[in-house]
PANU-270314 format. One record per residue (C-alpha): x negated, y negated, z negated; residue in three letters. Coordinates in steps of 0.25 Angstrom, whole numbers, padded with zeros to 4 digits, always signed. Each point is the difference from the previous one (the first is absolute). Layout:
XYZALA;...
//
This chain:
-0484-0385-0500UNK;+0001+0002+0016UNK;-0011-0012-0001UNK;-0010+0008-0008UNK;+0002+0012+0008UNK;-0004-0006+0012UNK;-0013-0007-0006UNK;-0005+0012-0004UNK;+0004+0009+0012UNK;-0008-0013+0007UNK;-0013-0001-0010UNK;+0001+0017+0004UNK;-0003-0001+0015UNK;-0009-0013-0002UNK;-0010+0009-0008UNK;+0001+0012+0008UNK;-0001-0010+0011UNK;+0013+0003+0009UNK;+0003-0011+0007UNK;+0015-0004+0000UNK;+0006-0012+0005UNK;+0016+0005+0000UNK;+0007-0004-0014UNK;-0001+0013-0007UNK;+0015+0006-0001UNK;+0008+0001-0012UNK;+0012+0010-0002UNK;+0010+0002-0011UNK;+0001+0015+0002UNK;+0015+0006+0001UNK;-0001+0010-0011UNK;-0005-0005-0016UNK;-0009+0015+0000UNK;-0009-0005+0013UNK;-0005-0013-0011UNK;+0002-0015-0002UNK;-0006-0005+0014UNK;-0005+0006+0012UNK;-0010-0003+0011UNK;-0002+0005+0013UNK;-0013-0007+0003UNK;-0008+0013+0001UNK;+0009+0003+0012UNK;-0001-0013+0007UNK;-0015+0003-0002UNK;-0001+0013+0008UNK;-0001-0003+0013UNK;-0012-0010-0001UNK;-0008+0010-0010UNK;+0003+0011+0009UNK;+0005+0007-0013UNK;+0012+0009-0007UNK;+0010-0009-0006UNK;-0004+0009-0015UNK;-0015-0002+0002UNK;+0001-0016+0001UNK;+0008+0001-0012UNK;-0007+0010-0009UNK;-0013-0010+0003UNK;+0009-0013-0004UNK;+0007+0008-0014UNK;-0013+0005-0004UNK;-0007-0014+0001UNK;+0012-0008-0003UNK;-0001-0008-0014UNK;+0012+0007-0008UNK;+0000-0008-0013UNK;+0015-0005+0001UNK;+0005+0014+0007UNK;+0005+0011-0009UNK;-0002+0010+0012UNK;-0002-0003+0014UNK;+0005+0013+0010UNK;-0003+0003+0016UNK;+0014+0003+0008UNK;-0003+0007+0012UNK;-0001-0006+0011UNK;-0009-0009-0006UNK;+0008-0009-0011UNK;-0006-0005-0011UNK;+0011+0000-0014UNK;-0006-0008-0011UNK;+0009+0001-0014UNK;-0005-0011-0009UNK;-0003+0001-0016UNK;+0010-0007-0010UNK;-0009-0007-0005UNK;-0002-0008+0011UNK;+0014+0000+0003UNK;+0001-0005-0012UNK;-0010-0010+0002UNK;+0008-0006+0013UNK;+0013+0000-0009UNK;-0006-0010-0009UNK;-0006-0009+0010UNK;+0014-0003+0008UNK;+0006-0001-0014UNK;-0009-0011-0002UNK;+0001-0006+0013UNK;+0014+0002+0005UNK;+0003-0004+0013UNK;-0012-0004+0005UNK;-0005+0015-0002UNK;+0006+0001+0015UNK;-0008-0010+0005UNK;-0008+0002+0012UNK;-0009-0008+0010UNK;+0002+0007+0012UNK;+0002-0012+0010UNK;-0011-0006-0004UNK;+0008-0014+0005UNK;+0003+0006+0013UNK;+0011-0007+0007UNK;+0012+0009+0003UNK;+0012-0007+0008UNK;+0013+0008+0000UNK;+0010-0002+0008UNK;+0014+0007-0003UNK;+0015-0002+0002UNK;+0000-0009+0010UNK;+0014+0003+0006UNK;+0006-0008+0009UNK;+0011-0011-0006UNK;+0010+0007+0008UNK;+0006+0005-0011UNK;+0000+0006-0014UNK;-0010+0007-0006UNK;+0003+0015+0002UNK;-0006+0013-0010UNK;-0012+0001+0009UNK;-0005-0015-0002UNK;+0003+0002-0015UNK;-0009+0014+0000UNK;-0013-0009+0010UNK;+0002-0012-0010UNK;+0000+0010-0013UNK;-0012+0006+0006UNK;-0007-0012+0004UNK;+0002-0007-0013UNK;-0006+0012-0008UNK;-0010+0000+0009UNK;-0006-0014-0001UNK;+0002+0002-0016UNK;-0010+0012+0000UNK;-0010-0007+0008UNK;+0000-0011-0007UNK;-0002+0006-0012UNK;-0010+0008+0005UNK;-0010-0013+0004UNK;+0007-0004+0012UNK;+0003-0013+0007UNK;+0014+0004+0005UNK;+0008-0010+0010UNK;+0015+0005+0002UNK;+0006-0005+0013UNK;+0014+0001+0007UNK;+0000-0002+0014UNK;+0013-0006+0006UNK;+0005+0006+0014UNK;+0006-0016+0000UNK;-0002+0001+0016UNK;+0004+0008+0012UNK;+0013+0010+0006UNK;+0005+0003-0015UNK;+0002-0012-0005UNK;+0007-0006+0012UNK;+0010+0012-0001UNK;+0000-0005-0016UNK;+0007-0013+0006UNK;+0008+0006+0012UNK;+0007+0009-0011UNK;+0004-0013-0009UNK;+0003-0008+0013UNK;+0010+0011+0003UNK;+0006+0001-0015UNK;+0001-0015+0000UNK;+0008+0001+0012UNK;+0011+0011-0004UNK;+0003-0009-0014UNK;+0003-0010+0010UNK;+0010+0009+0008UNK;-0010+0002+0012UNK;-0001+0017-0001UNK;-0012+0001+0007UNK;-0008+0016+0001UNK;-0011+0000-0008UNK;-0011+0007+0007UNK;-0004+0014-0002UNK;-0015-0005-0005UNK;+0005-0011-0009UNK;+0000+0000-0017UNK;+0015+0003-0003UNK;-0001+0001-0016UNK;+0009-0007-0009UNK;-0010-0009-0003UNK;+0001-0005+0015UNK;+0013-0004-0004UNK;-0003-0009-0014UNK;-0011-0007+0008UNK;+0008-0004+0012UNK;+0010-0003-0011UNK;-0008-0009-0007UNK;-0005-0007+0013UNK;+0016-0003+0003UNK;+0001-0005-0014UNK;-0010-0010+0001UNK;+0000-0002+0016UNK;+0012+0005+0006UNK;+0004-0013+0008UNK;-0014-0003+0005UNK;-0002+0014+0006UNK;+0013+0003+0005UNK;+0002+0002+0016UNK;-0015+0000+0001UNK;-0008+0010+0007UNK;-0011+0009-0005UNK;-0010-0007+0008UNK;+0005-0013-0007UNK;+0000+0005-0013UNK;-0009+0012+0001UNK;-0012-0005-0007UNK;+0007-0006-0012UNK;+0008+0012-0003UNK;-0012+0009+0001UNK;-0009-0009-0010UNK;+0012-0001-0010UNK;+0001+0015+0000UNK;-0014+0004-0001UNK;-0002-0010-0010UNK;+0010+0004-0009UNK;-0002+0014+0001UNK;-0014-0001-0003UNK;+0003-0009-0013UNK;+0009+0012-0003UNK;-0012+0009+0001UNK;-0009-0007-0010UNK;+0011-0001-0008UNK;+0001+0015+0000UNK;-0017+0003+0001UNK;+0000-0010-0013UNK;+0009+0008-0008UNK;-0006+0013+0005UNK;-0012-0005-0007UNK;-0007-0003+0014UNK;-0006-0014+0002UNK;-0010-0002+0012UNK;-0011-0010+0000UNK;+0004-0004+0014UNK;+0011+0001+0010UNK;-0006-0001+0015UNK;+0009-0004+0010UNK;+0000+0006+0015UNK;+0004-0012+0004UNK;-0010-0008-0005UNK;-0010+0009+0007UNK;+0005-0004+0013UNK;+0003-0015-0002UNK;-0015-0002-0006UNK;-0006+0006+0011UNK;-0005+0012-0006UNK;+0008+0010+0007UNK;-0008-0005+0015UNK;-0013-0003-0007UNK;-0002+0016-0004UNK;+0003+0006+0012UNK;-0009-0010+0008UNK;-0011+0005-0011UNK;+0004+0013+0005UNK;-0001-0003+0015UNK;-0013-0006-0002UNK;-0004+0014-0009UNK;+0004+0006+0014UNK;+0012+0006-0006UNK;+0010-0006+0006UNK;+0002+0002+0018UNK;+0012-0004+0008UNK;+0007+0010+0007UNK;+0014-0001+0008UNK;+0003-0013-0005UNK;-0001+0003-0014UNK;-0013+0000-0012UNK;-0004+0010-0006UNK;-0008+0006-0011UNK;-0008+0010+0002UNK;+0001+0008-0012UNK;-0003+0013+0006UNK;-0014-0004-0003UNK;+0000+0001-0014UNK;+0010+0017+0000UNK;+0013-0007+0004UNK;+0008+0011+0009UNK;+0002-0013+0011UNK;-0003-0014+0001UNK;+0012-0011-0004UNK;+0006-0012+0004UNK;-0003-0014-0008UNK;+0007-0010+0011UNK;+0010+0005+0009UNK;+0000-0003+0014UNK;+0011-0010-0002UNK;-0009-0008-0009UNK;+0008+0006-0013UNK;-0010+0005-0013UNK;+0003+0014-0005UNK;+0001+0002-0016UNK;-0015+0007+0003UNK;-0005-0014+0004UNK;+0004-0005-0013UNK;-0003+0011-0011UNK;-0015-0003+0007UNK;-0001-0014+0000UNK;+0006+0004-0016UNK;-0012+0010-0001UNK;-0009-0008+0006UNK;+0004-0010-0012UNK;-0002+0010-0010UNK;-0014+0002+0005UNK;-0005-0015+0000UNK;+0005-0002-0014UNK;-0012+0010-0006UNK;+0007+0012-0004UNK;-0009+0012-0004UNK;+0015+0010+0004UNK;+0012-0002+0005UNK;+0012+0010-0005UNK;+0013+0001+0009UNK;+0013+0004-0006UNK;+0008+0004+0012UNK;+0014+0008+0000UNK;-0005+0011+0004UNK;+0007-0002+0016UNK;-0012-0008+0002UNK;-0008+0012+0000UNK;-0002+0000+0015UNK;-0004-0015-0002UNK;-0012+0004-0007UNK;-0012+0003+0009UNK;+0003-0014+0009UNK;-0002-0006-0012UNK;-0012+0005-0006UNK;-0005+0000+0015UNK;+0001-0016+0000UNK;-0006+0000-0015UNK;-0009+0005+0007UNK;-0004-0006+0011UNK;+0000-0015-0008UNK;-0010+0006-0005UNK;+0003+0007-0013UNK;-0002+0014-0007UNK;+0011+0009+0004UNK;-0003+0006-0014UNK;+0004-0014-0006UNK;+0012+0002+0004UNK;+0012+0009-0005UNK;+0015+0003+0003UNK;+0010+0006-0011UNK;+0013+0006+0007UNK;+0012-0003-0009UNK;+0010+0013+0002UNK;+0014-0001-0001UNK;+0008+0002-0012UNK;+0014+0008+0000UNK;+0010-0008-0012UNK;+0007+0013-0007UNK;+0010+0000-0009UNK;+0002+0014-0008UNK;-0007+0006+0012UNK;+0010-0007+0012UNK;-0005-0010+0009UNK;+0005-0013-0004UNK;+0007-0009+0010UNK;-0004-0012+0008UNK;+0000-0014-0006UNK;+0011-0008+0003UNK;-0007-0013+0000UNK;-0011+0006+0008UNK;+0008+0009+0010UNK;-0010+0010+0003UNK;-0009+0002-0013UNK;+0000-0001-0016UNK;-0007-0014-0005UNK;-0011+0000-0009UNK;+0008-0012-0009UNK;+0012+0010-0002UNK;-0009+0010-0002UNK;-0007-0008-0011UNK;+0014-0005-0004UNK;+0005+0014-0005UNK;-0011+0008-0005UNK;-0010-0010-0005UNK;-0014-0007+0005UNK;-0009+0009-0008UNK;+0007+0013+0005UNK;+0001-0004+0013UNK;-0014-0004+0001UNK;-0007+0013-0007UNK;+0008+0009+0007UNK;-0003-0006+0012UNK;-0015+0005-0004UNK;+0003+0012-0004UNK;-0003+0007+0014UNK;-0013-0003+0009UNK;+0002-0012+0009UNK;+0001+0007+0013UNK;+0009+0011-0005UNK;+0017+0001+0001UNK;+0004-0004-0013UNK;+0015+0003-0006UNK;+0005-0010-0009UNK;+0013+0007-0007UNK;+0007-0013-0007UNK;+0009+0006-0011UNK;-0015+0007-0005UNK;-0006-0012+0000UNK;+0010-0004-0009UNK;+0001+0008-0010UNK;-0009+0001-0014UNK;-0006+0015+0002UNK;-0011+0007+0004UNK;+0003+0000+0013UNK;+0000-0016+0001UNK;-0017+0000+0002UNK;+0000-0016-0004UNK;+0009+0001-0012UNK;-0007+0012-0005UNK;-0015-0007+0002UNK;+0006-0013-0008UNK;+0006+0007-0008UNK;-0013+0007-0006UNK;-0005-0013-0001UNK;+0012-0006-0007UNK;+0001+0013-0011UNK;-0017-0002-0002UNK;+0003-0016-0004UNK;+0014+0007-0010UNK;-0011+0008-0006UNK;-0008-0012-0003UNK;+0010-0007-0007UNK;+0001+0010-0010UNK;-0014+0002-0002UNK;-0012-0008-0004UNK;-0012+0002+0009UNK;-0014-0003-0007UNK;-0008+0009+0009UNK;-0009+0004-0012UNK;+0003+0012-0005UNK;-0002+0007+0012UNK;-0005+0014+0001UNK;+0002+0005+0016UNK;-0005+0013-0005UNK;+0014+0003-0005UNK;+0007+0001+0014UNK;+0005+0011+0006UNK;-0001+0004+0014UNK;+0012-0005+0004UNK;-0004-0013-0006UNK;-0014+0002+0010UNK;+0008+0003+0013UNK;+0006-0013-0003UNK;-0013-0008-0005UNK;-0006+0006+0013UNK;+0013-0005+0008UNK;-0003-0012-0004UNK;-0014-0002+0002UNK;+0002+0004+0014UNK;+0009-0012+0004UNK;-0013-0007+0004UNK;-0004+0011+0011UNK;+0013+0000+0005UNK;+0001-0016-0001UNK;-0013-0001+0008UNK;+0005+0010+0009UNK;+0011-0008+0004UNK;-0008-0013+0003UNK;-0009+0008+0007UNK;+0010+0007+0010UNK;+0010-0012+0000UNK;+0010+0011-0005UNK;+0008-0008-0013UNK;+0009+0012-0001UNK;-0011+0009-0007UNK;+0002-0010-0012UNK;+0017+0004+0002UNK;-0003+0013-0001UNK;-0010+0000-0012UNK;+0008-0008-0008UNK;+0012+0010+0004UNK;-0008+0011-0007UNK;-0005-0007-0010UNK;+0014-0004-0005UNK;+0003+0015+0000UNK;-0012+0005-0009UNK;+0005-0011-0009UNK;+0014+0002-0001UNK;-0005+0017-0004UNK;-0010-0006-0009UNK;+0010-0010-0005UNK;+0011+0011-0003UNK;-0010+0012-0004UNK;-0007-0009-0013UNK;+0003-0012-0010UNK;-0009-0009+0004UNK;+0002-0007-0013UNK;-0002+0010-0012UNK;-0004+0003-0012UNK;-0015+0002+0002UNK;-0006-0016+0000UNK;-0012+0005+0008UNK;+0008+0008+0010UNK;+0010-0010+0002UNK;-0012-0012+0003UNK;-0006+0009+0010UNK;+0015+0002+0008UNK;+0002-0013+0000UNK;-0011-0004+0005UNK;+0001+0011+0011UNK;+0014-0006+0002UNK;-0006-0016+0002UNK;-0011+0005+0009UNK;+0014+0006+0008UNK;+0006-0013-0001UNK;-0012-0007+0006UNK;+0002+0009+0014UNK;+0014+0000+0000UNK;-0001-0018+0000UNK;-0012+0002+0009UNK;+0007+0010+0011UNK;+0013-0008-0001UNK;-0005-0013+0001UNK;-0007+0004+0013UNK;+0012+0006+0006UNK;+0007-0014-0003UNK;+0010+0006-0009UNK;+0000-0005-0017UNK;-0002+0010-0011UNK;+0012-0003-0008UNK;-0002-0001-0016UNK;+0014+0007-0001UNK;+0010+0007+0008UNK;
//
């Protein structure tokens, strides 16, 4: 519907020749009384036609083509409320009946490449809640833009090199040592989970004798690439279940080992980028909004992290990419303008580049914070987190909340089969819909949509409106709009659902619900399925 409305808002200004190159703005207004959909295009037209807000918009209603509207309504300051006719809201009914799924489908990219980069945590460790929210994101994400015509490549990047990962193998150097009797401190920046412990356990298992007596320069490199190793398998292992499989994995490592690492900041020297001073190499990001210029090479030779997210960047660029999206935890934020700035100065648009902030999450149960992990000392794992309550609600509740907002994640709600469980209550419309089914025969001939009731257009509208808010959601990379909607939806259906008998004794009557109830159906699959969580037959 939202598609049609901007055609002719569009067709409008074309033939009173207002130019207007912005993608004309689409609202669903909070209150049913102000209409279906709004626009505030006659405000965004003010300042250029050096008139009101109201005058704009009188001169588009009264030139607009209004064949599909029942009423269309100005708002001041200047909105523009259109309420559609039920004859073509009937009309649209029919044709995602016909069509199903590929209702929802829309051609937005245009074949665009889109790379996303996402989790990327380092293989020091489990997986912890925020990962799980920047993965549950991230996966979403690529499904929507997919669908949506574009060329999505998901990437995690592997912190495989540098202080973090030689602290990984001083802590299992140091447990290795105490099940051997040597009680040696562990340092105050080392890893001291329990799953320290099973790794340098497993190490003894298999090379007690061969490591024993020797020093951590001797054996330093061995226990840091058996630890990273296995805690990276254990990763995948965890993504993979959780529904997340990326089409490559890129290795820090390799960055530096095939050169690449050197090769970009030289590009960048030769950009004039790149200046020496006390000893050490620096970028010169201050050109392109940074607060300060930053270090690539120490003055002791050393690369920093910078050096290597801009030889990884730099990558990103050479392989053709129309955007790139960034899923940080959101205590990256002050790494963001360095970034962009060497995006940037390699040459590419700093609006082709975007950074998502992952917020915390707070594990709650019956309102008390929940304690820390045992395996991982210091925080809850995703993999527990999937082992108690489930991969589906861990993953929609996960997206129940905008990406850069604090999100609290209370496990015995998320467990139970209730309203207040948003997942289950979503699968749960969809699973009572496919019960409906099985009692009844759906011929979709019968059909008389002037029958329905006005509860029964809120929810046809309700429905209709999924493509706005699915379009809406590729378009501001926000997959959470689509958790919320569904959310809603759920809840008019569960009224409906408990407020009339679908199946009754007027054929005609009955027909037209069902139908009302498969075209419910269809967006519930369609949501669900771009969240990454199933639509359950039964529940």
């Amino acid at each position: 519907m939202h598609r049609e409305v901007r055609e002719k808002i569009f067709q409008c200004l074309k033939k009173l020749d207002i130019p207007f190159t912005k993608p004309i703005g689409l609202e669903i207004p909070k209150r049913e009384s102000y209409g279906d959909i709004s626009t505030p295009v006659a405000m965004d037209l003010a300042k250029d036609l050096k008139k009101s807000p109201r005058q704009i918009a009188e001169l588009i209603v009264n030139n607009l083509e209004k064949d599909i509207f029942e009423s269309i309504e100005i708002a001041n300051p200047g909105f523009i409320n259109f309420r559609f006719k039920k004859e073509y809201l009937f009309l649209k009914l029919r044709d995602l009946l016909n069509s199903g799924e590929k209702f929802f489908s829309l051609d937005l990219g245009k074949g665009k490449k889109i790379q996303i980069e996402f989790v990327s945590a380092n293989p020091t460790g489990p997986l912890h809640l925020g990962h799980g929210r920047g993965a549950a994101v991230g996966q979403a994400l690529a499904n929507i833009l997919k669908e949506a015509g574009f060329h999505v490549h998901t990437e995690y990047y592997i912190n495989d090199a540098g202080r973090q990962i030689e602290l990984l193998g001083m802590s299992v150097y140091v447990a290795l040592q105490r099940l051997n009797g040597i009680d040696l401190p562990m340092p105050e920046d080392c890893y001291k989970g329990e799953y320290i412990n099973e790794i340098a356990q497993e190490i003894n298992e298999k090379y007690g004798q061969q490591l024993q007596e020797k020093s951590f320069d001797e054996i330093g490199d061995f226990l840091i690439d058996y630890s990273y190793k296995k805690i990276l398998n254990e990763i995948k292992k965890d993504l993979e279940d959780f529904g997340v499989v990326f089409d490559k994995w890129v290795s820090e490592r390799k960055l530096y080992h095939t050169g690449e690492v050197q090769r970009a900041i030289i590009k960048l020297k030769e950009l004039g980028y790149i200046y020496e001073h006390e000893g050490a190499l620096w970028f010169r990001s201050s050109a392109f909004g940074d607060e300060k210029d930053r270090v690539v090479v120490k003055s002791d030779g050393s690369y920093t992290y910078f050096a290597s997210d801009i030889a990884y960047h730099k990558n990103k660029i050479d392989r053709g990419f129309d955007e790139l999206i960034n899923i940080w935890g959101a205590d990256h934020h002050g790494y963001i303008k360095r970034v962009i700035a060497s995006v940037q100065a390699l040459g590419m648009n700093p609006d082709q580049i975007k950074i998502l902030l992952i917020q915390m999450v707070n594990l709650l149960r019956e309102g008390v914070p929940v304690q820390m992990s045992k395996r991982a000392g210091n925080f809850v794992t995703l993999r527990e987190l999937m082992d108690e309550i489930g991969i589906d609600t861990t993953k929609f509740i996960f997206l129940t909340r905008r990406h850069d907002s604090h999100l609290e994640f209370d496990v015995e709600v998320a467990k139970r089969q209730s309203q207040e469980n948003p997942v289950y209550y979503v699968q749960y419309a969809h699973a009572r819909i496919n019960s409906i089914f099985e009692k009844a025969q759906w011929h979709q001939k019968n059909l008389d949509f002037q029958l329905f009731n006005e509860d029964e257009i809120r929810l046809l509208k309700k429905i209709l409106l999924y493509t706005m808010i699915f379009e809406f959601a590729v378009t501001m990379r926000e997959p959470h709009r689509i958790t919320f909607y569904l959310q809603e939806l759920a809840g008019e259906f569960h009224s409906y659902y408990h407020k009339y008998k679908v199946i009754n004794e007027d054929r005609t009557l009955t027909e037209s619900r069902l139908s009302l109830c498969k075209a419910l159906m269809f967006v519930l699959r369609h949501g669900l399925k771009m969240l990454g969580v199933k639509a359950p037959e039964k529940m």
